[in-house]
MARPAFI-130482 format. One record per residue (C-alpha): residue number from 0; chain; x, y, z. Coordinates in nm, 3 decimals, always signed. Each point is the difference from the previous one (the first is absolute). Example, Ala and Ser with C-alpha at 12.3 -4.5 7.8 and 13.67 -1.06 7.14 Angstrom:
! residues 2
    i  ch        u        v        w
    0   A   +1.230   -0.450   +0.780
    1   A   +0.137   +0.344   -0.066
END
This chain:
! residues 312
    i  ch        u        v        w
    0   A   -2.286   +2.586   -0.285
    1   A   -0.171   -0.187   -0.333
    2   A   -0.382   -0.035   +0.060
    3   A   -0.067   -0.019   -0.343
    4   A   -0.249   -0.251   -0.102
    5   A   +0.201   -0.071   -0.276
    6   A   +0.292   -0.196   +0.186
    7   A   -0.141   -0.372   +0.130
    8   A   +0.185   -0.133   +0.270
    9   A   +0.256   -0.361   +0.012
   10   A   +0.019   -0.152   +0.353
   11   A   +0.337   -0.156   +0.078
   12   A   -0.031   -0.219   +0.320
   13   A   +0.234   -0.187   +0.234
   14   A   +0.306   +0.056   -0.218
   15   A   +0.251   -0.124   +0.287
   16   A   +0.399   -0.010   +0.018
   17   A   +0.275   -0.032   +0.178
   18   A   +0.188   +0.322   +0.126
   19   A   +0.269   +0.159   +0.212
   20   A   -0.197   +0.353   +0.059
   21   A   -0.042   +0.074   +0.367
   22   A   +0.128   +0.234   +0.258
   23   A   +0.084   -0.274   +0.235
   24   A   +0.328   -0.207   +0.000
   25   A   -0.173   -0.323   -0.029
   26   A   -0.172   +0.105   -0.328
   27   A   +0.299   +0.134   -0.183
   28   A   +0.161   -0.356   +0.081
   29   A   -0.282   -0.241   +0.006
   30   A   -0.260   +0.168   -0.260
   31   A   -0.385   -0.071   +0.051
   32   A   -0.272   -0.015   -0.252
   33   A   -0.151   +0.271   -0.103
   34   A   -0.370   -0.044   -0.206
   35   A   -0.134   +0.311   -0.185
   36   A   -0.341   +0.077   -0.125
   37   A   -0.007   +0.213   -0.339
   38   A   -0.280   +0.221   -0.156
   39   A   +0.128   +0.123   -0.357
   40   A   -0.224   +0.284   -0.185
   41   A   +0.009   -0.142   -0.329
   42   A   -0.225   +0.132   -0.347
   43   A   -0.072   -0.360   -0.145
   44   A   -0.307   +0.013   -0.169
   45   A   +0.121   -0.046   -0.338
   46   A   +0.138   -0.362   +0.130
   47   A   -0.319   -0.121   +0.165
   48   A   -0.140   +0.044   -0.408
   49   A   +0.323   -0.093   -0.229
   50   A   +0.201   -0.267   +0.281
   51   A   +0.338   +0.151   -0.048
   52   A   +0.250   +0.057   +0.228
   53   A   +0.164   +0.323   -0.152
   54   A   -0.348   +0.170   +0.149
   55   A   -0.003   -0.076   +0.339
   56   A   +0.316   -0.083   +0.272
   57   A   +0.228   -0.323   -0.013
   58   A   -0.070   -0.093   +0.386
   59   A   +0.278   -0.232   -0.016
   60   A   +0.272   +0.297   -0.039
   61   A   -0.221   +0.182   +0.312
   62   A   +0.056   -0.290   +0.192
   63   A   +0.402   -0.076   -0.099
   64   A   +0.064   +0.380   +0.093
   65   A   -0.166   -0.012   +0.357
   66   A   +0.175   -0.366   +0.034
   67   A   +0.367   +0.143   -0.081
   68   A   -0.042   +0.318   +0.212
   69   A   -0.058   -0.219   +0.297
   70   A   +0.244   -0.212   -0.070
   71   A   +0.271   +0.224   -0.104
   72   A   -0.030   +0.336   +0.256
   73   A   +0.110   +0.050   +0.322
   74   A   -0.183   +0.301   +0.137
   75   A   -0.059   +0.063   +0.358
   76   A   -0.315   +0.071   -0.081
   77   A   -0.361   -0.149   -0.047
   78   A   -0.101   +0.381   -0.152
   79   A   +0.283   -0.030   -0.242
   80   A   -0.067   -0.296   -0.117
   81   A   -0.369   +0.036   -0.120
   82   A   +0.130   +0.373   -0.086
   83   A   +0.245   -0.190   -0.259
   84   A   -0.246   -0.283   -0.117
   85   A   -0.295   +0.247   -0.133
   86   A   +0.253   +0.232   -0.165
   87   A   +0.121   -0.319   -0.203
   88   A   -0.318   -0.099   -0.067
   89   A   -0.122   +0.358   -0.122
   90   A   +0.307   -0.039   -0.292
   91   A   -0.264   -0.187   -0.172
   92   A   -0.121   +0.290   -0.215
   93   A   -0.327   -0.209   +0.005
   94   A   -0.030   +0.019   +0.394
   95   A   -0.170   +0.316   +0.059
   96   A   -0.022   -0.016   +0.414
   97   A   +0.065   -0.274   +0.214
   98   A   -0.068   -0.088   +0.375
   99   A   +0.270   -0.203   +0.161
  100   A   -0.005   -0.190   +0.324
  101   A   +0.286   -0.196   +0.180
  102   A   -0.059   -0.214   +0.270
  103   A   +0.286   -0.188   +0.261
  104   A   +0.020   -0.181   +0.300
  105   A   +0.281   +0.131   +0.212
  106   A   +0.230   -0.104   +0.208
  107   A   -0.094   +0.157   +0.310
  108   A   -0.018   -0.195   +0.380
  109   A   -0.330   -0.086   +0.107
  110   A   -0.162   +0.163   -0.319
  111   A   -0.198   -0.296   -0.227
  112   A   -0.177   +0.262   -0.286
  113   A   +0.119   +0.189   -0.272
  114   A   +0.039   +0.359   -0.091
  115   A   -0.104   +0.119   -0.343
  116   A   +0.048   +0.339   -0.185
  117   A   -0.188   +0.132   -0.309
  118   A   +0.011   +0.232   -0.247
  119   A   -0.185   +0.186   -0.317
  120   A   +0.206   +0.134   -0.228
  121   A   -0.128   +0.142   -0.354
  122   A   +0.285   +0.067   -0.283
  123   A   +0.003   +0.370   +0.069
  124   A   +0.114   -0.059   +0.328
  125   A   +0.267   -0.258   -0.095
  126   A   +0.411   +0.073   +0.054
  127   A   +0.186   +0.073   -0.376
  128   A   +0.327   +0.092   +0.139
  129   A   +0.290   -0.214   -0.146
  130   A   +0.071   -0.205   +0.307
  131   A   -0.344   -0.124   -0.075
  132   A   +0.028   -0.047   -0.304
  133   A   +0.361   -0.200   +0.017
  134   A   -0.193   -0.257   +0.260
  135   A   -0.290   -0.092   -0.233
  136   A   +0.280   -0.002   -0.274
  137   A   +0.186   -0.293   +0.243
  138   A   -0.367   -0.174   +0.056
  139   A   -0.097   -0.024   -0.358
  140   A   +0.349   -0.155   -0.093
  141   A   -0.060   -0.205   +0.301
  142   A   -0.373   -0.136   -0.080
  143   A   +0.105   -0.018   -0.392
  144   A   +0.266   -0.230   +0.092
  145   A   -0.213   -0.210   +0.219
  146   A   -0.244   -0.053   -0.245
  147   A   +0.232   -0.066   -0.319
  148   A   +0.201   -0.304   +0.143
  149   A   +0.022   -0.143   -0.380
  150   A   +0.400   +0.093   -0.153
  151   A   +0.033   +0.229   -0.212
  152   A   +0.235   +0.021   -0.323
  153   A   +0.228   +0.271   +0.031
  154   A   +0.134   +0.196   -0.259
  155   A   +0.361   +0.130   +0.008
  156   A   -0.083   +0.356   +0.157
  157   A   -0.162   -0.162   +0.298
  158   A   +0.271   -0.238   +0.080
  159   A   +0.219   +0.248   -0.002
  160   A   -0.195   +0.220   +0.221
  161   A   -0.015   -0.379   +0.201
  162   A   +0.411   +0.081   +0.066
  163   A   -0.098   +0.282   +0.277
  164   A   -0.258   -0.246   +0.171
  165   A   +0.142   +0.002   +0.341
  166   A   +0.141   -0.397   +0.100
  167   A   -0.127   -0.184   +0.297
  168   A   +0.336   -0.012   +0.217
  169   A   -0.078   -0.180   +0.313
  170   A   -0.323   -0.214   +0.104
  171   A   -0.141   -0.052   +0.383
  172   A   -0.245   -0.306   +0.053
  173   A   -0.194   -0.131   +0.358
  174   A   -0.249   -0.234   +0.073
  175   A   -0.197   -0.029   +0.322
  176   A   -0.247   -0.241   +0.075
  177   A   -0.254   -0.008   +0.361
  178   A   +0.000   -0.349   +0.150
  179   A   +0.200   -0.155   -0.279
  180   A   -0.230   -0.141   -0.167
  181   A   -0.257   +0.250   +0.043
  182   A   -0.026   +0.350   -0.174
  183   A   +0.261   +0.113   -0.215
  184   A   +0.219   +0.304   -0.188
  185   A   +0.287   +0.095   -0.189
  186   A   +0.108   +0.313   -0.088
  187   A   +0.308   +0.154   -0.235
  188   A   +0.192   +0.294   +0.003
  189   A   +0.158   +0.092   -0.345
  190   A   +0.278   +0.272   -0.040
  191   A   +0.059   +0.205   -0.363
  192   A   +0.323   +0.190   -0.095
  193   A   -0.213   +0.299   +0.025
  194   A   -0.067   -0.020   +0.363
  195   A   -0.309   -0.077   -0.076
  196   A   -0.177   -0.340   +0.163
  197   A   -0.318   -0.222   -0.062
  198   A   -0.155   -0.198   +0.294
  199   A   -0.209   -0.351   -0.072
  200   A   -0.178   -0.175   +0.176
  201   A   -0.289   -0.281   +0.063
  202   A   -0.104   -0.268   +0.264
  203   A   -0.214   -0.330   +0.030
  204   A   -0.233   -0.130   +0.228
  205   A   +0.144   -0.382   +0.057
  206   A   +0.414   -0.012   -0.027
  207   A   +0.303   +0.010   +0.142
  208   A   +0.279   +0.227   +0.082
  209   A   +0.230   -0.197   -0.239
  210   A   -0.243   +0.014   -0.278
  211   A   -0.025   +0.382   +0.071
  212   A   +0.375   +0.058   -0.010
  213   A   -0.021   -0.216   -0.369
  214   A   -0.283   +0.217   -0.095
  215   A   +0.157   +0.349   +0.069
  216   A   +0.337   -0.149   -0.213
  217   A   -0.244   -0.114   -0.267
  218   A   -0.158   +0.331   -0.048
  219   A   +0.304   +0.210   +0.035
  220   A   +0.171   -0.180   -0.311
  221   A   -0.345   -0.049   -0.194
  222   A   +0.054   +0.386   -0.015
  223   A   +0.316   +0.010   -0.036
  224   A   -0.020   -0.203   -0.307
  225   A   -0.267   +0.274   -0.152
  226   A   +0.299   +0.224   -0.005
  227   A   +0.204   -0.214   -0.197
  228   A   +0.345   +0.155   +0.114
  229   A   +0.316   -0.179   -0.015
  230   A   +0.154   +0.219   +0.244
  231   A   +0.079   -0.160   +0.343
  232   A   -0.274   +0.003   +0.286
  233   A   +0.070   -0.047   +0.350
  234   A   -0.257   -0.220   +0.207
  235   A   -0.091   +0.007   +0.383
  236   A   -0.115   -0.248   +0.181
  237   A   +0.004   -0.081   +0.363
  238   A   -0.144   -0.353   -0.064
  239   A   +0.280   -0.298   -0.013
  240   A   -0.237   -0.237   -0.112
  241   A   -0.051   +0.219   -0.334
  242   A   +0.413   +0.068   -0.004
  243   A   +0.104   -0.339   +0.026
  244   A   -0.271   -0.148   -0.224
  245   A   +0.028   +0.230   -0.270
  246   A   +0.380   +0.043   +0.011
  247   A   +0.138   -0.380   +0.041
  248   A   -0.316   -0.264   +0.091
  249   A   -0.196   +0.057   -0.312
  250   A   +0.260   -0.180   -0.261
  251   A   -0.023   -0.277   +0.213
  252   A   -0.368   -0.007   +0.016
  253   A   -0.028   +0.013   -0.334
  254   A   +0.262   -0.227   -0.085
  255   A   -0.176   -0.263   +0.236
  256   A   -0.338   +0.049   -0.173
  257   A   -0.135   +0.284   +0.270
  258   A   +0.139   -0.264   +0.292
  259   A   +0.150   +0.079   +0.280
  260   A   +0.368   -0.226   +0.116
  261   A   -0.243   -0.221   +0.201
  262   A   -0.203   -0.055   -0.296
  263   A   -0.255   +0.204   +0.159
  264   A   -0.247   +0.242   -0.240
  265   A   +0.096   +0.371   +0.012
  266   A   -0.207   +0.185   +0.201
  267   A   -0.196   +0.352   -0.150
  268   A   +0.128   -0.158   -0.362
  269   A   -0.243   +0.183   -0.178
  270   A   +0.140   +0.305   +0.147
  271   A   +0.360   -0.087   -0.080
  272   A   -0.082   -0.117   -0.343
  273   A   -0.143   +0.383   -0.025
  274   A   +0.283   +0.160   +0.113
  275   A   +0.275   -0.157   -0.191
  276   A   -0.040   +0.054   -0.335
  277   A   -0.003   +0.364   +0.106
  278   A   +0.371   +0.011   +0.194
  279   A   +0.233   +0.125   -0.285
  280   A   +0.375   +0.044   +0.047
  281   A   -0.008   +0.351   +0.023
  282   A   -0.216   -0.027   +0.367
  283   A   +0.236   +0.025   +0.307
  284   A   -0.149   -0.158   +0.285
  285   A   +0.074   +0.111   +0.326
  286   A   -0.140   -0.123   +0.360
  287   A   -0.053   +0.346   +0.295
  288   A   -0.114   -0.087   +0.360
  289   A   -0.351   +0.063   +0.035
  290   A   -0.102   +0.256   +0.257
  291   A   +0.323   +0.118   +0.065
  292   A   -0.068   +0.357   -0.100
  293   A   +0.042   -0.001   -0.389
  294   A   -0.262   +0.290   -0.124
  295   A   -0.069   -0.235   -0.344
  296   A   -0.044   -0.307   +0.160
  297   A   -0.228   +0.164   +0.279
  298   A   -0.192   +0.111   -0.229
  299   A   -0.055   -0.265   -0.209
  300   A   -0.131   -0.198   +0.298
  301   A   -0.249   +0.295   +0.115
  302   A   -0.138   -0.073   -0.404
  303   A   -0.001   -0.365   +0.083
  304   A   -0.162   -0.003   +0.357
  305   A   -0.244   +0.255   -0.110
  306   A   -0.159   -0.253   -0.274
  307   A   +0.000   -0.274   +0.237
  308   A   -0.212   +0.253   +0.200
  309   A   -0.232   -0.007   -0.259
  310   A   -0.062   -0.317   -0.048
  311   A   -0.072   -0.065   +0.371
END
């Protein structure tokens, strides 16, 4: 363990986020929030004298890396989870020790506090096998990419490397909404030729449930148009209202000047005027009864009723 009196100390408090770790059904479907305290061991005297960042930590990254372990892992357990966060944070070759401590409130009847586990955990004591290695690999690509939203030109070796990118082949939205208008979510379910998938999701304190299925479209083809594929995508929805008005009311709404047949103003406009400049030829809408058993639309409405939990 460090004691030096070399190594000052950075206090990271109340980073919170939004996770699926848990032992218990309801937290691998729902998710929680999970807030974490963090004590790094850092040697940053030269930067209290010369202000640069070089010599001391960039908190930010710290932050993005506990953030996108939370938000990305599904371990069963609490233990694993802090076990995971200090050994990314000890990559920092800056970061000398660090004390980590995760805090949730679970899911269990009749039970109204939290349980919290903490750990030390110096760099000699940190995990260098490979598998560790290839997940803080995954994070950094995953916080860089975050952080760098501005487009890059690419140069002809990248864009060819570009042609093994795997294609988004199939899309899964849901919204939910409590007392409609009241409390609200969407979520999304996106499927890659790899096998791979990505899951979205977000909520709102004052909506509705049609606004919510809107939202979830929106978002699905917001980043589907980041991939800029021309390749065809297939798109779930068990929402008629989003079906029909994307597929054959729109033209006339537009065509009417955003009217409806009685002359009537469009309702959630703003939200249609969002989502159709984003519906390209190559996306093939489809409608699938909701709650009748289909895994991908299942779980896009556990994403969805799990914001509108949170905003409760």
């Amino acid at each position: 363990m460090t004691t030096s009196k070399n190594f000052n100390k950075i206090y990271l408090k109340g980073v919170r986020a939004y996770g699926y770790v848990g032992y218990l059904p309801e937290e691998n479907v729902l998710g929680q929030w999970f807030e974490v305290d963090a004590t790094l061991w850092v040697d940053f005297e030269k930067s209290t004298h010369n202000d640069e960042i070089e010599d001391t930590v960039n908190y930010i990254s710290c932050i993005r890396k506990i953030e996108t372990l939370i938000q990305t892992q599904k371990f069963k357990l609490i233990e694993r989870l802090v076990g995971a966060i200090a050994d990314s944070l000890l990559e920092d070759p800056k970061i000398a020790q660090v004390e980590v401590k995760v805090i949730k409130h679970p899911p269990i009847p009749n039970f109204q506090g939290s349980v919290a586990v903490e750990i030390v955990r110096s760099r000699s004591h940190s995990p260098t096998t490979s598998a560790a290695k290839t997940t803080q690999a995954k994070l950094e690509t995953s916080i860089q990419t975050e952080s760098s939203p501005e487009p890059k030109t690419e140069s002809p070796k990248s864009k060819a490397e570009d042609a093994g990118t795997p294609k988004i082949i199939s899309i899964h939205t849901d919204g939910a909404c409590s007392k409609n208008p009241g409390p609200g979510g969407w979520g999304v379910v996106i499927h890659f030729s790899d096998g791979s998938t990505k899951e979205l999701g977000g909520g709102i304190r004052e909506t509705t449930n049609n606004q919510m299925e809107l939202q979830g479209a929106i978002a699905a083809l917001e980043f589907l148009a980041t991939h800029k594929q021309s390749t065809p995508v297939d798109l779930y929805t068990d929402s008629k209202y989003v079906l029909d008005g994307i597929t054959k009311w729109i033209k006339g709404w537009k065509k009417n000047g955003w009217k409806t047949k009685d002359n009537k103003p469009v309702k959630n406009q703003e939200f249609w005027q969002q989502l159709d400049p984003l519906n390209t030829s190559n996306i093939r809408w489809h409608w699938v009864e909701g709650h009748s058993g289909d895994p991908d639309n299942e779980r896009c409405d556990a994403i969805a009723r799990s914001y509108t939990a949170q905003h409760m």
